[in-house]
N, C-alpha and C positions, 0 to 999 in steps of 0.2 A: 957569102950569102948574107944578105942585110935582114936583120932582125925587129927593126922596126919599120915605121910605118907612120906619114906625115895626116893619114886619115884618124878622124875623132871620132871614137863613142857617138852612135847613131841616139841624139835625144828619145826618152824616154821617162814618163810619171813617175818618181823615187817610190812610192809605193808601189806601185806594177811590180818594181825591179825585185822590191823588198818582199813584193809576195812568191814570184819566181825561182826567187832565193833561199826564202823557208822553204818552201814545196823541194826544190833539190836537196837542200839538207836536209828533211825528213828523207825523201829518197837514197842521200846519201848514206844516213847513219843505218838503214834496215841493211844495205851492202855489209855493213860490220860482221851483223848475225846470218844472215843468209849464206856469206860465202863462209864463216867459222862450222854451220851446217852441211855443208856440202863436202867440205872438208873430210866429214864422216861416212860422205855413202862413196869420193873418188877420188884420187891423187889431185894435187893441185896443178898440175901440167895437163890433165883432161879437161880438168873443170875447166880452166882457161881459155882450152882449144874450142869445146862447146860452147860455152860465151862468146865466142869473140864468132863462130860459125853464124848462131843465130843470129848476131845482130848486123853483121853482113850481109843476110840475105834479106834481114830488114829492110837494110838501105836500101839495097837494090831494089825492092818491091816500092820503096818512095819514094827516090831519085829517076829508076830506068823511066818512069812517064811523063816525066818533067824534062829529059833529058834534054831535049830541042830549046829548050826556055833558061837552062841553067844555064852563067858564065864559062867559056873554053878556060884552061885554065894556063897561067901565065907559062911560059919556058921557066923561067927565075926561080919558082915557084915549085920545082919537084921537088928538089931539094928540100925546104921547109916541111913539106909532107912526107917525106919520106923519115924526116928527121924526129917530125910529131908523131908518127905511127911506132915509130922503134921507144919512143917515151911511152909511148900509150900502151903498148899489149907485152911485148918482152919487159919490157920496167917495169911499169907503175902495176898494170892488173896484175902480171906475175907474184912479183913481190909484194902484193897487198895481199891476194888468195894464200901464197905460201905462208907469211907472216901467220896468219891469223890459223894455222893449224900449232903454231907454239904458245901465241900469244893471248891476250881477253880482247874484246870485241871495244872495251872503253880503253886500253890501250892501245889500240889501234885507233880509234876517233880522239884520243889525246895526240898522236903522234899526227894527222889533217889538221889538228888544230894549230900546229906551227905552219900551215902554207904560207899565210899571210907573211911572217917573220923569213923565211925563206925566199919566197918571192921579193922581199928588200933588199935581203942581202943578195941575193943575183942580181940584181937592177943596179944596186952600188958594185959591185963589183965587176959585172960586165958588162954593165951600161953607161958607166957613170953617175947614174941618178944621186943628187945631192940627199945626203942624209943629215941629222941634229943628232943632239946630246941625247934626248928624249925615244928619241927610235932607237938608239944606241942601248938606252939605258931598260926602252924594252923587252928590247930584244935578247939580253944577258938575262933579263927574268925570268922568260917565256924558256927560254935554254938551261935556267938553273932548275925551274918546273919542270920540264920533260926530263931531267936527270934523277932528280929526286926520284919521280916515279918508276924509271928504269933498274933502279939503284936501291931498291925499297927494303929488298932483300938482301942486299951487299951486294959486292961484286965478285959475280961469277961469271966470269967471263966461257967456261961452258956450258951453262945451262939452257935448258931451251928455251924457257922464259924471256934471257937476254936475246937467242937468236930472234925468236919473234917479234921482240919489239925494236931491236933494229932494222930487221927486215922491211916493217912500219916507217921506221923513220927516212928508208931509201926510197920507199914507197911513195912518202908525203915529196919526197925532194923532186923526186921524178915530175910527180902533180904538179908541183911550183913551176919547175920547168915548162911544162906541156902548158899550163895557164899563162906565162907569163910570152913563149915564144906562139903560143896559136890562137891571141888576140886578134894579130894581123891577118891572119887565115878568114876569122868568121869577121872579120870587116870587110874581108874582097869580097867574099864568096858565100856571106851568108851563114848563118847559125845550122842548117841543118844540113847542106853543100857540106862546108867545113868538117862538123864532126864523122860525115859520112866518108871523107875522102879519107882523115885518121885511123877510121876505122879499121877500113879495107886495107888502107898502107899497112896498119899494125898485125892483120892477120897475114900480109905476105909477109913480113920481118918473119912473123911466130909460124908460121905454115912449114917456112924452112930449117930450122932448128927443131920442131917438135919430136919428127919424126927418132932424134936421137938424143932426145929426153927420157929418165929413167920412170916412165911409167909404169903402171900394175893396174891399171884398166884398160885391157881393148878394145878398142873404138865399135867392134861390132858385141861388145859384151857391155857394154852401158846399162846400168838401170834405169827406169823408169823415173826414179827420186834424181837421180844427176839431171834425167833430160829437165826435168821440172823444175829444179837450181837452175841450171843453165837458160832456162827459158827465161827464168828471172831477172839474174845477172846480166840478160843480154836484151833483152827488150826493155824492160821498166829501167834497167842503170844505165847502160852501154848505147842504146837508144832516146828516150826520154830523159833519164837523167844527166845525157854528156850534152845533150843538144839545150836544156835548160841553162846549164853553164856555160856553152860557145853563145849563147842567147842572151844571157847575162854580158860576157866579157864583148860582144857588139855593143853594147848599149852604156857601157861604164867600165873604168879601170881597170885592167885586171887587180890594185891591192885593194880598190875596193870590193871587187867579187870575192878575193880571196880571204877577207876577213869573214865572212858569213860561216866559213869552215869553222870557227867558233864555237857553233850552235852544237857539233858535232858531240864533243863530250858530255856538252848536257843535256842533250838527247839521250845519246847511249847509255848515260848513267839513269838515265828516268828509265828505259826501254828493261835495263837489266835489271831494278829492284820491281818496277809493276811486272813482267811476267814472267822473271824468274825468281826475284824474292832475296838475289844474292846483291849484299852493300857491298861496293869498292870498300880501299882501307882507307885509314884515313893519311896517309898518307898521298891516295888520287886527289883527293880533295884540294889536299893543301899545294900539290904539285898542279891541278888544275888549276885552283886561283892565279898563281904566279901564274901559268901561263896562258890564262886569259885577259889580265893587267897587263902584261907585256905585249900581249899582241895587242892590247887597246891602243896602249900607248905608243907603238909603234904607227897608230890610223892620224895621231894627232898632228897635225899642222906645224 
């Protein structure tokens, strides 16, 4: 299965892109607090199956009348889908929903803030993509940052705190992946074609495993408060927010889409002290900087 693709980034006003791009990263950091929320009213294997229901039948409701007009899609090409849907809902949302029942909410938007670094190192490593001294020497930043922060409290390798923010960190790798291999996707087939076909791939992956996941919510025992997370996570993130980034990654790089993940810890660090009043340590801090220098200088030329 061939992973790239001789088509370019559909031009596009660098400001457009840039505003597209704040707008998903605000989208993206509220993901932090809302799914660390939902957390509290249902296990994270509902929460996920809920999200991922809604926002499939989103699609369907904005694809099925289009459908005579949209591209057939290639043979070559299930595979890459099939491949992006199993990143997208069993990996990345799993493992981001679960993290964040261990983890803090800027711990987890510290641990998005490495895509960009990740997405290098896969492109050098499974791509070939030429690297410098300078990416190199980011990139050990941005990774000695996200240690520090992991690490804040020593190493305890049991605690939950560690589980969560590892979780986070398989969570981001996942994203890097799905960013970096379903560029080519929303260049054949369009920004919101693409995210729609992930979508639905990823709830068949998650459809068939759910059923014998350790849940403590039954699907016909759902609160009120889950369906309203769920509606959240599935229409404004899983919806609007994924199609914003396959929208982006048509229109420019996926490293340079994926450095806008950036934004994310300082967001969620603004979001956590205006409305809840609680400071990271300073230890976030210091481990943020590194790893937002590192991921700069990983953009550098």
């Amino acid at each position: 299965m061939s992973t790239t693709t001789n088509a370019k980034p559909l031009p596009a006003p660098p400001t457009f892109i840039y505003g597209v791009m704040i707008l998903q990263q605000i989208i993206g950091t509220s993901t932090h607090f809302v799914a660390k929320f939902a957390n509290q009213a249902a296990d994270p294997f509902t929460i996920v199956f809920v999200r991922g229901c809604i926002a499939v039948v989103a699609f369907a409701c904005i694809l099925l009348p289009q459908r005579k007009s949209l591209r057939a899609i290639d043979r070559e090409d299930w595979k890459l889908i099939a491949l992006l849907g199993f990143l997208n809902i069993p990996c990345n949302q799993l493992l981001f929903v679960a993290g964040l029942r261990y983890t803090t909410p800027a711990n987890a938007a510290l641990a998005y803030a490495l895509v960009p670094a990740f997405v290098l190192v896969l492109s050098a490593v499974f791509f070939g993509e030429k690297t410098t001294m300078m990416k190199i020497t980011g990139i050990l930043l941005a990774f000695s940052g996200t240690l520090l922060v992991l690490f804040e409290r020593g190493i305890d390798l049991t605690s939950t705190l560690f589980l969560g923010n590892m979780l986070e960190l398989c969570a981001a790798i996942s994203w890097a992946w799905f960013s970096l291999l379903g560029q080519r996707l929303a260049l054949k087939y369009g920004a919101i074609f693409a995210t729609g076909l992930t979508m639905i791939s990823g709830m068949a992956w998650y459809s068939c495993v759910f059923p014998f996941l350790p849940t403590n919510t039954p699907l016909l025992e759902i609160s009120g408060l889950t369906l309203l997370y769920g509606a959240y996570l599935g229409l404004i993130i899983s919806v609007l927010g994924y199609w914003l980034w396959y929208y982006a990654l048509s229109r420019t790089p996926a490293s340079n889409v994926a450095v806008f993940s950036n934004l994310q810890p300082v967001l969620a660090t603004i979001f956590t002290i205006v409305f809840f009043g609680i400071f990271p340590s300073p230890f976030f801090f210091v481990g943020g900087a590194l790893v937002l220098l590192g991921v700069l200088l990983t953009q550098r030329q």
